[in-house]
Backbone as CSV, one residue per row, in Angstrom:
resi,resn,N_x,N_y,N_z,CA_x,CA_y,CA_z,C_x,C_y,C_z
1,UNK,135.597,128.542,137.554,136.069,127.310,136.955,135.941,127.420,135.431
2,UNK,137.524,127.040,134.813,137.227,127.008,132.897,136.809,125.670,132.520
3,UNK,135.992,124.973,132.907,135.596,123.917,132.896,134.428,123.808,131.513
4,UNK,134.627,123.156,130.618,133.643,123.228,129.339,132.317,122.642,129.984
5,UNK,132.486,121.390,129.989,131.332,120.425,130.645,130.689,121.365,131.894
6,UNK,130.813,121.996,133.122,130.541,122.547,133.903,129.653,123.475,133.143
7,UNK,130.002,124.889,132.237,129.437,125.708,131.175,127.974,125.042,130.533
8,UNK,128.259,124.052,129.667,127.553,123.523,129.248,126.052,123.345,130.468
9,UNK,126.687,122.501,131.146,125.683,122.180,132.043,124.658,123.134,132.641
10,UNK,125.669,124.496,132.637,125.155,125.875,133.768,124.085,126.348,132.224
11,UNK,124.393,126.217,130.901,123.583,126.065,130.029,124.626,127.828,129.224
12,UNK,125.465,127.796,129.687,126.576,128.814,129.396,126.893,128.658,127.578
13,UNK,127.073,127.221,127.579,127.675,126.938,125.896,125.836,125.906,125.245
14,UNK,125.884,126.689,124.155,124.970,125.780,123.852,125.347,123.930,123.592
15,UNK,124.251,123.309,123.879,124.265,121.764,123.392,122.977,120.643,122.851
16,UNK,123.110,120.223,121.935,122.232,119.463,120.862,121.881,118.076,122.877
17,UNK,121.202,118.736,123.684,120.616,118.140,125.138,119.825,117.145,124.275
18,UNK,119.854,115.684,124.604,118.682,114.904,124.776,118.077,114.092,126.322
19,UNK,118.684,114.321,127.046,118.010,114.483,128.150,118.970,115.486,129.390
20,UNK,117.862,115.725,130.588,118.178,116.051,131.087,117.304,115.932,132.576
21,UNK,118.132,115.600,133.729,117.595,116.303,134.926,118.774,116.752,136.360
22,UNK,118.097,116.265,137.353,118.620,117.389,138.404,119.978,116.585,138.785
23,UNK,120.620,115.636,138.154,121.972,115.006,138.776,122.601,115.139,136.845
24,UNK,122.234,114.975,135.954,123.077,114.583,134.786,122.321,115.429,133.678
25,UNK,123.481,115.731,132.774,122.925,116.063,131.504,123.482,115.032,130.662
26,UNK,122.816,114.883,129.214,123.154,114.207,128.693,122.652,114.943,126.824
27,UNK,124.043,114.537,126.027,124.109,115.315,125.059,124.976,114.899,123.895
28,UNK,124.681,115.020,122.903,125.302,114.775,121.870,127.038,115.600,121.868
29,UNK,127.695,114.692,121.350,129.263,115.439,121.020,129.616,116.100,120.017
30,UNK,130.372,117.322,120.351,130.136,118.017,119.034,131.433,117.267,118.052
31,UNK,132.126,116.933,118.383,133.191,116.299,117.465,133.057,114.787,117.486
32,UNK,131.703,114.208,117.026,131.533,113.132,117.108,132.525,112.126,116.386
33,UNK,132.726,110.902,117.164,133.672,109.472,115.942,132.634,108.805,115.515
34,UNK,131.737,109.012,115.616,130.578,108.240,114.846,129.333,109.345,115.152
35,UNK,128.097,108.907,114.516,126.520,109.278,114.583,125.974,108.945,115.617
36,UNK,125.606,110.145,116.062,124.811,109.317,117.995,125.977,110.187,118.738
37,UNK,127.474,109.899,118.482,128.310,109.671,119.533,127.325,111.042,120.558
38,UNK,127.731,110.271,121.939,126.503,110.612,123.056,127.617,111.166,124.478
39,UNK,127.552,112.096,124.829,128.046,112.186,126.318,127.029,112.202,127.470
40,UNK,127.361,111.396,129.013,126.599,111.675,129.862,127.162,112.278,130.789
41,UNK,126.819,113.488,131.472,127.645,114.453,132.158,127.238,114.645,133.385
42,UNK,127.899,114.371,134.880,126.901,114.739,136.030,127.127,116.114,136.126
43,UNK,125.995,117.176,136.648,126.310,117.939,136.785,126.919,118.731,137.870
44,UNK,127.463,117.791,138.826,128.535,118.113,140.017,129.504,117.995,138.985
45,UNK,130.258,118.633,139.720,131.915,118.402,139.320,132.771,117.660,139.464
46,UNK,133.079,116.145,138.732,133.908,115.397,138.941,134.761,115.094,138.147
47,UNK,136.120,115.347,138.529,137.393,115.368,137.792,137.137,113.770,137.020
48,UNK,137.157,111.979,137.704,137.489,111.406,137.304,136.795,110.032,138.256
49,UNK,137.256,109.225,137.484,136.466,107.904,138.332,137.016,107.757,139.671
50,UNK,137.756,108.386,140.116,138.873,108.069,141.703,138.007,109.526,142.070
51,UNK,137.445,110.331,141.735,136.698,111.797,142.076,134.959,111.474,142.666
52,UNK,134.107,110.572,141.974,132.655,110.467,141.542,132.559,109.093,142.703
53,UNK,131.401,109.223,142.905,130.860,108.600,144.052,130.324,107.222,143.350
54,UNK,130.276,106.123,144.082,129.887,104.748,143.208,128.532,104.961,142.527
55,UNK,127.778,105.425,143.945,125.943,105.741,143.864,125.816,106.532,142.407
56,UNK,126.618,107.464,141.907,126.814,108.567,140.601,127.302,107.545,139.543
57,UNK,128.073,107.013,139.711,128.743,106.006,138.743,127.147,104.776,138.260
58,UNK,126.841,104.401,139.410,125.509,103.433,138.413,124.725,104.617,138.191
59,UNK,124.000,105.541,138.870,122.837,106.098,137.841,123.305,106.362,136.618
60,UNK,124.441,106.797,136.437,125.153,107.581,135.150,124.789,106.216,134.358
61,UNK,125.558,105.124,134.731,124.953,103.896,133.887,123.765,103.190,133.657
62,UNK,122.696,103.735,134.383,121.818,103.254,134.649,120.740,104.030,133.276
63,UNK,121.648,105.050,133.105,120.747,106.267,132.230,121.577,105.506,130.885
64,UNK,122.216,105.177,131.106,123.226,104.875,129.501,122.154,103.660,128.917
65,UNK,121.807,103.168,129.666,121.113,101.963,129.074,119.497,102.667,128.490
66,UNK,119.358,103.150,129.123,118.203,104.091,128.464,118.652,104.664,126.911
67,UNK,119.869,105.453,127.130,120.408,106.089,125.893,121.036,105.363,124.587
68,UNK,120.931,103.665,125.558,121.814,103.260,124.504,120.720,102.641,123.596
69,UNK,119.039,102.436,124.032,118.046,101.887,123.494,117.999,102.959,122.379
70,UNK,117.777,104.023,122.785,117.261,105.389,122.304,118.171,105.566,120.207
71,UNK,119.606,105.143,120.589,120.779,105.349,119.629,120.161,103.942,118.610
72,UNK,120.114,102.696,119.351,119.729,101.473,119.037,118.424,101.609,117.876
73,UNK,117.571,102.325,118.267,116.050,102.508,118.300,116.182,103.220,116.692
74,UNK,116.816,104.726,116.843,116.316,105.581,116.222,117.591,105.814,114.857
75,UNK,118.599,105.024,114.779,119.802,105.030,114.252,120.624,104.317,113.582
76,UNK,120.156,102.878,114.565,120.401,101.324,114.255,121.934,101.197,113.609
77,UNK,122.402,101.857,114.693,124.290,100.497,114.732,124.497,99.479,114.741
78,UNK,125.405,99.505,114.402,125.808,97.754,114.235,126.345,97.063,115.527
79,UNK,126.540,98.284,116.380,127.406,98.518,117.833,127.536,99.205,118.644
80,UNK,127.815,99.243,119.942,127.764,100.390,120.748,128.491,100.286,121.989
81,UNK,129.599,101.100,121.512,130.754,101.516,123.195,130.451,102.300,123.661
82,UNK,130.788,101.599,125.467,130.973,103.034,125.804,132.488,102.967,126.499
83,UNK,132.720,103.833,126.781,134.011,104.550,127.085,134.222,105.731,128.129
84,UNK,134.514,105.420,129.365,135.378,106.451,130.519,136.529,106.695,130.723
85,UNK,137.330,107.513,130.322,138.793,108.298,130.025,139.088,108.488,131.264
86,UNK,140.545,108.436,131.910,140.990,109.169,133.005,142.582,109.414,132.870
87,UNK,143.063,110.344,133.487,144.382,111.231,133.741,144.507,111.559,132.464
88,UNK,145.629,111.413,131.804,146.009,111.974,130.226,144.755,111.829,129.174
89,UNK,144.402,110.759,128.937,143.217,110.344,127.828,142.135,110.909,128.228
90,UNK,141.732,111.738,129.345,140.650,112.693,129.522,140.690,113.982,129.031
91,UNK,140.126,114.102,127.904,140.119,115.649,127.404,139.822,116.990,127.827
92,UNK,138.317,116.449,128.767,137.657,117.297,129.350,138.225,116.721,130.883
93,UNK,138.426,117.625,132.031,138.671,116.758,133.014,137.568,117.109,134.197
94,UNK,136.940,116.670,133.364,135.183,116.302,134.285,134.807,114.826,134.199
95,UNK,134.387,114.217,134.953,134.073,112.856,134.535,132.284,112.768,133.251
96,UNK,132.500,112.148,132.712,132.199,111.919,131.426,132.157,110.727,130.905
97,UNK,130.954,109.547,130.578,130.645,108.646,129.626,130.427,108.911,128.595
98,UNK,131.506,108.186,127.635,130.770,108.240,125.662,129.950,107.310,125.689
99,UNK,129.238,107.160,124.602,128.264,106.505,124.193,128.074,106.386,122.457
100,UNK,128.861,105.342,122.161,130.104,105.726,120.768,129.229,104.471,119.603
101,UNK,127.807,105.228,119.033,127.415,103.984,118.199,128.840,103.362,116.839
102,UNK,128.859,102.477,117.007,129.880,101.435,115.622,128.781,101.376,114.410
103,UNK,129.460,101.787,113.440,128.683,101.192,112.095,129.496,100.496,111.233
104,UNK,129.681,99.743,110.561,130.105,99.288,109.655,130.554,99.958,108.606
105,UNK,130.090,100.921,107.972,129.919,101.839,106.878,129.867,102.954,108.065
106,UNK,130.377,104.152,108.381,130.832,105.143,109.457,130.440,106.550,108.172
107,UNK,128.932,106.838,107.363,128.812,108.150,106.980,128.509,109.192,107.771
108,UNK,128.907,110.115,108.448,129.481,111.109,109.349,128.208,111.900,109.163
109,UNK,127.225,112.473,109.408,126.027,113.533,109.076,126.262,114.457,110.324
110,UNK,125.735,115.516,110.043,125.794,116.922,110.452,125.402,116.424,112.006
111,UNK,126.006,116.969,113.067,125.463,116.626,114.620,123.890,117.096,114.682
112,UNK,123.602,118.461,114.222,122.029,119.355,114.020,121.599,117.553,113.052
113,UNK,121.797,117.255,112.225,120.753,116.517,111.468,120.137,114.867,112.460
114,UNK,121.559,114.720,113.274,121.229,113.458,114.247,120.745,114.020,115.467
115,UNK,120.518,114.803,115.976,119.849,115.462,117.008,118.208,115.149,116.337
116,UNK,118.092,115.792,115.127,116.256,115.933,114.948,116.271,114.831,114.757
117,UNK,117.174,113.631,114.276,116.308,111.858,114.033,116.174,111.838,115.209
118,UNK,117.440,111.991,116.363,116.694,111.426,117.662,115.701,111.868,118.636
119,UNK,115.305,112.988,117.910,113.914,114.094,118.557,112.361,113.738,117.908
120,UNK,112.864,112.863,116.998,111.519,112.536,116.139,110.806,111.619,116.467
């Protein structure tokens, strides 16, 4: 499978991981639209929300609320989407939550430099 997200997960491509266990990874984006921007990734393989099981669909959300304290906490947006893509508007076609902090003022810093605030 040429699957990026899959790679990642198998630990194939490196990734700025802030958490992780035995159903999801979860990780910073490398082409972030904002600071934080956050992916949560199961690590089965699911094309899309018509693919992923409901039970997968809340933990995945269940962890977002964790992640979204974490962005909240250590970063302090003004806001925070999230966002699930499917058919065309899915880039990656793995299923995938953003986790997209809003700022008001949007100064862009290095993904490596928002990884160590949120490790600190």
């Amino acid at each position: 499978m040429n699957c990026v997200f899959c790679k990642i997960v198998n630990g194939e491509i490196p990734s700025y991981t802030l958490y992780e266990d035995d159903k999801i990874k979860v990780f910073l984006d490398i082409n972030p639209k904002s600071n934080g921007h956050t992916l949560i990734v199961p690590k089965e393989h699911f094309v899309d929300l018509d693919d992923i099981s409901l039970e997968m669909v809340d933990y995945i959300f269940s962890k977002a609320k964790d992640i979204k304290k974490l962005l909240e906490t250590k970063l302090n947006p003004d806001g925070i989407r999230l966002v699930q893509n499917n058919g065309v508007l899915e880039d990656v076609k793995h299923f995938h939550l953003h986790i997209i902090p809003f700022y008001k003022e949007n100064n862009l810093k290095d993904v490596k430099e928002i990884y160590e605030i949120l490790n600190n």
